[in-house]
N, C-alpha and C positions, 0 to 999 in steps of 0.2 A: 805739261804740268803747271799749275796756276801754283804761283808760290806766295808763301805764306812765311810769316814773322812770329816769332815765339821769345819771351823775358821769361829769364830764369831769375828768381829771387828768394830772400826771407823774411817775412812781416818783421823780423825782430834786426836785419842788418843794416845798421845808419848809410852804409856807402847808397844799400837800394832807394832811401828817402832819402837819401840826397839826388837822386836820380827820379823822385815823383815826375819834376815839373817836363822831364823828358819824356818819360812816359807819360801822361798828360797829351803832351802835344802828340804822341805816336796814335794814343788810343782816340784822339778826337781828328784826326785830320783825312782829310780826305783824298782819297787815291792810292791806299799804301793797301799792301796786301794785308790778309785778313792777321789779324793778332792774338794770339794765345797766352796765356801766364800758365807758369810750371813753378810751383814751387818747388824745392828740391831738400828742404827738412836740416838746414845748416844747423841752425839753432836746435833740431829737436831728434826726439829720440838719444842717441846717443851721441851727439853733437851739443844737448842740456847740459846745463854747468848749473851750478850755486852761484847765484849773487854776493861779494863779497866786496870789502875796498881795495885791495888790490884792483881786481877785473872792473870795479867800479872806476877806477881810476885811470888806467887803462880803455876804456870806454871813453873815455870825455875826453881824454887827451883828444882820441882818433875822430869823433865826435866833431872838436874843434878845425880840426883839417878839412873834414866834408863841409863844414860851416865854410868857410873861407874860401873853398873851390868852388860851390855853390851856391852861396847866399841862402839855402835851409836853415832855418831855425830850428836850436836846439835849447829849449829855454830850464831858466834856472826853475819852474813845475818841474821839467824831468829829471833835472838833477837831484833836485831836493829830493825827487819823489819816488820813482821805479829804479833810479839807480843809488839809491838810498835806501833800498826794503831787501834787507839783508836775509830776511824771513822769506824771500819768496822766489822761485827759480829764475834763472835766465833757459826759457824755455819756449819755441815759436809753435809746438804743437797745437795750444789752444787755437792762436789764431790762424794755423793754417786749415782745422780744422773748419772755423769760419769760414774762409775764404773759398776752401773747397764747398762749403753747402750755395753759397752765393755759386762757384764756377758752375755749380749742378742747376741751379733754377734761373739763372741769369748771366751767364758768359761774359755777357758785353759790357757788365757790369761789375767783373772783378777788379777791373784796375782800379775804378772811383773807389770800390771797398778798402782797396788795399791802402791808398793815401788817405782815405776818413782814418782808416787803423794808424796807420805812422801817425797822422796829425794829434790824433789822440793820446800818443803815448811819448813825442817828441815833440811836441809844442803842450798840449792841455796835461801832460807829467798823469796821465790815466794807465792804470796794470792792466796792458795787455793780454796777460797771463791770465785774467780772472774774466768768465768764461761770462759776467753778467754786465762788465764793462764790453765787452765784444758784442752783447746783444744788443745793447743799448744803441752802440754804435752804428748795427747795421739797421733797426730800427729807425733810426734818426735819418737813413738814405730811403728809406720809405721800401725795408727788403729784412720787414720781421719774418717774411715767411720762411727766410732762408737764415734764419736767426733761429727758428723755433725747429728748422727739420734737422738741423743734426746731421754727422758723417760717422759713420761707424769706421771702424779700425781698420776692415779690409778694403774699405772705397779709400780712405787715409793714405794708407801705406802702396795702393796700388797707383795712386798720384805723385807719390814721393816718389816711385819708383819710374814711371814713367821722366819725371825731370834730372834724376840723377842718370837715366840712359841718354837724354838729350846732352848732357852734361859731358859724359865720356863718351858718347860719338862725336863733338865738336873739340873737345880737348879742353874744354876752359874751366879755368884755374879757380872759380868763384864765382862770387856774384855779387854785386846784378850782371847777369849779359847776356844781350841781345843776340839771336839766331835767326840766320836768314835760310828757308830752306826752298830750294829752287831741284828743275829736274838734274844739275850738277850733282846734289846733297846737301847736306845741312851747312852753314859755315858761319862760327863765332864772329860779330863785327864786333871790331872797336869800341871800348865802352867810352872814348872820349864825345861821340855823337849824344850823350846822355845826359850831358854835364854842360857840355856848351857847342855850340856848330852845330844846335837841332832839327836850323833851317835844313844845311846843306845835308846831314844824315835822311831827314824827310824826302829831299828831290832825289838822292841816290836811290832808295826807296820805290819811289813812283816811276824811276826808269826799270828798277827789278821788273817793277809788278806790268807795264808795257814790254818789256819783251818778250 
């Protein structure tokens, strides 16, 4: 069995953009078994909260942490801006919605989607939530078509569901985390290869994908 790598995430959780430039190097390098994204719908459906100052605050605190682990920016646009629109949900449907029509017309292409999305809404302070910032966004990767096609509820929830079973066959506790699935089975690695040691996470990787 040819084994294969899978990132569980939420467009909407700082830990996973803080974990972009990891991913980055997983989805650009070469020799690593083949890479999937699963979102798994943390933020959405019933995981949706209100945006309030409390949870605003709360936010930025946690915000500051990923800053300082990772050198991600989280700039005062986003502060000022989506975690300041008390009017508008803390909700990752819209954009997983997105990111599922990009994973349907261009696979290879979900991860670059996913960091234009964070970039967008944790450095340029743009609402994620609003379904014509997301288009714009994927537009701008030169991937209107998967902007314009849309995911309907049942392709939606049938992706959520596939990543929340990856999620409870591996055991892991959140996200972002990476899964290695080999003819042993699936197995949750270390999210610290995400954040820093990308080099040595990548060579452990290319001996998976060689034996």
């Amino acid at each position: 069995m040819t084994a294969t790598l899978h990132y569980l995430y939420d467009p909407l959780c700082g830990w996973c953009y803080g974990a972009a430039p990891g991913l980055r190097a997983l989805a650009t390098a070469a020799g690593l078994p083949p890479l999937t994204l699963h979102p798994t719908g943390l933020f959405a459906g019933r995981g949706a909260r209100p945006m309030d100052r409390a949870f605003a605050a709360y936010a930025w605190s946690n915000d500051q942490r990923i800053a300082k682990l990772t050198g991600q920016i989280f700039s005062d646009a986003y502060r000022d801006g989506p975690l300041a629109r008390f009017d508008r949900p803390f909700d990752s449907t819209p954009a997983t919605r997105a990111l599922t029509a990009v994973h349907r017309l261009a696979p290879t292409r979900e991860a670059e989607a996913l960091e234009a999305i964070q970039h967008a809404r944790f450095v340029d302070g743009r609402d994620i939530t609003d379904p014509a910032v997301l288009s714009e966004t994927l537009a701008g990767l030169g991937l209107a078509e998967a902007a314009a096609a849309g995911v309907d509820d049942e392709t939606l929830d049938r992706r959520l569901a596939e990543g929340r079973a990856l999620m409870a066959e591996t055991r892991a506790n959140g996200v972002p985390t990476l899964v290695l699935r080999t003819a042993d089975g699936a197995t949750a690695l270390p999210s610290d290869g995400l954040y820093r040691d990308t080099d040595r996470l990548i060579a452990a990787l290319r001996q998976a994908a060689s034996a």
